[in-house]
C-alpha positions as CSV (number, residue, x, y, z in Angstrom):
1,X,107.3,101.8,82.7
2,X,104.3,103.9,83.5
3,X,105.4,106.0,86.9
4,X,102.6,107.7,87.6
5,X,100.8,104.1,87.6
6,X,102.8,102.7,90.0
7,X,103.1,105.8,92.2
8,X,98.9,106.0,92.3
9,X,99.5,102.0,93.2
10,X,101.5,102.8,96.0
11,X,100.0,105.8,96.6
12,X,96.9,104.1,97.5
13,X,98.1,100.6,98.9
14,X,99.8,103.1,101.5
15,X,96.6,104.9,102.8
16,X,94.9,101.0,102.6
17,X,97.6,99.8,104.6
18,X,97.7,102.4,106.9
19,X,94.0,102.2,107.8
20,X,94.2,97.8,107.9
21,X,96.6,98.5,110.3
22,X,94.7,101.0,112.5
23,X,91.4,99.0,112.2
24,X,92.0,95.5,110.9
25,X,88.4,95.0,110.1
26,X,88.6,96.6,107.1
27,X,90.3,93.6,106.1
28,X,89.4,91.2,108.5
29,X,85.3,91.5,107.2
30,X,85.1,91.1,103.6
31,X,87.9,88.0,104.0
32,X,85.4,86.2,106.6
33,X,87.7,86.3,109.4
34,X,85.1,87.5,111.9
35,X,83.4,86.0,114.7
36,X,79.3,84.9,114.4
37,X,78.8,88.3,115.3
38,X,80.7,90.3,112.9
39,X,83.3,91.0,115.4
40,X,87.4,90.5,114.7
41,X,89.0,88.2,117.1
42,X,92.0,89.7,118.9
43,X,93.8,87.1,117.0
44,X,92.9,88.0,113.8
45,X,93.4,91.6,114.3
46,X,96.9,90.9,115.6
47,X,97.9,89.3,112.9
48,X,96.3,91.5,110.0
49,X,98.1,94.7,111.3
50,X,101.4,93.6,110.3
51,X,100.0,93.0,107.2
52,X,98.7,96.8,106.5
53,X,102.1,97.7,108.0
54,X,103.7,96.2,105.2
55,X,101.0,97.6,102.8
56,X,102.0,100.6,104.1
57,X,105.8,100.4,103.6
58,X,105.8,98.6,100.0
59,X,103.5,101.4,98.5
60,X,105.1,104.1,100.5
61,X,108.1,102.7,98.4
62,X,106.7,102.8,95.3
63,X,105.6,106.4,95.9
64,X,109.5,107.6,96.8
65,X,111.8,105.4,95.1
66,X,113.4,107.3,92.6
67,X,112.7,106.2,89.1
68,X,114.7,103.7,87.4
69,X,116.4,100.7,89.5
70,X,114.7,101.6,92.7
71,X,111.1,102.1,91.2
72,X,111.4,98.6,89.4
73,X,112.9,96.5,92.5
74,X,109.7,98.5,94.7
75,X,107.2,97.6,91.7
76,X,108.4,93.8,92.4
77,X,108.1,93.9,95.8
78,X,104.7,95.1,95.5
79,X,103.6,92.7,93.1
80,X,105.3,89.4,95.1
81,X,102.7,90.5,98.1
82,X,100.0,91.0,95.9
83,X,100.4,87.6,94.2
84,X,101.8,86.1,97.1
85,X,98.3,87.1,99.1
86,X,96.5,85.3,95.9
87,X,98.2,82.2,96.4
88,X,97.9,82.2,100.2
89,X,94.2,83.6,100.5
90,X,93.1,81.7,98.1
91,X,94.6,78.6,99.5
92,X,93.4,79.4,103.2
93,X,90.3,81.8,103.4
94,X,87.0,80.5,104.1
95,X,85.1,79.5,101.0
96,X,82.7,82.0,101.0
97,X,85.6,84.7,100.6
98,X,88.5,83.0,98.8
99,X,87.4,84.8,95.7
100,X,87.2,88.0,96.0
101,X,90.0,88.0,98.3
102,X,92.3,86.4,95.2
103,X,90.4,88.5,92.2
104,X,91.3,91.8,94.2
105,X,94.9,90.5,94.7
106,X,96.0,89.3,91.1
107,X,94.0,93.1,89.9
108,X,96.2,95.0,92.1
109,X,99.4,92.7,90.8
110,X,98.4,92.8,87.5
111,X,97.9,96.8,87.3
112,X,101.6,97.2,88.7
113,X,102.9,94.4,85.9
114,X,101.1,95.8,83.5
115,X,102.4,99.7,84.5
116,X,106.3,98.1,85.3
117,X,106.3,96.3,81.4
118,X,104.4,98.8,79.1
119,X,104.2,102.4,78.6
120,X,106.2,105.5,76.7
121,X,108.9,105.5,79.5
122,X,109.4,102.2,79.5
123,X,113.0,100.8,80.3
């Protein structure tokens, strides 16, 4: 398992998280969930902060779990959000969207697989 890896992962879907969840545009715009004029619906913004706050909370996770047991179970939580988000955005988004929404989802799923399964401290 390569730790550092998965601690800049978290590290960084923490600080994302956080900011989605202060302003949900940052989100809500490059996954076409705007009005005509660019704007986030108060709908949509509702509903995306959660989503940062769990950001927030799986990465913060994978930046303090201790290593071993912990830091594996956090590493799979991460990635079952960030390949559960594929499946979802990619079945729901508007068109236009869907794939860039999904390719930046499997990456950030695949770098934490990839960083959980390889490395010289592997377990």
């Amino acid at each position: 398992m390569r730790t550092g890896v998965l601690r800049a992962v978290g590290a960084t879907t923490a600080v994302y998280g956080l900011a989605v969840a202060a302003r949900p545009g940052l989100l809500a715009r490059p996954s076409g969930l705007v009005d005509e004029g660019g704007r986030v619906p108060g709908h949509t913004a509702v509903s995306l902060r959660p989503v940062g706050l769990r950001d927030a909370a799986s990465g913060l996770a994978l930046v303090l779990a201790p290593r071993g047991p912990a830091l594996r179970t956090a590493a799979w939580v991460r990635m079952a959000a960030d390949f559960g988000d594929a499946a979802l955005l990619g079945a729901t988004l508007p068109r236009r969207a869907r794939a860039g929404a999904v390719a930046i989802s499997l990456a950030w799923g695949a770098v934490s697989l990839a960083a959980l399964c390889t490395g010289p401290d592997a377990e």
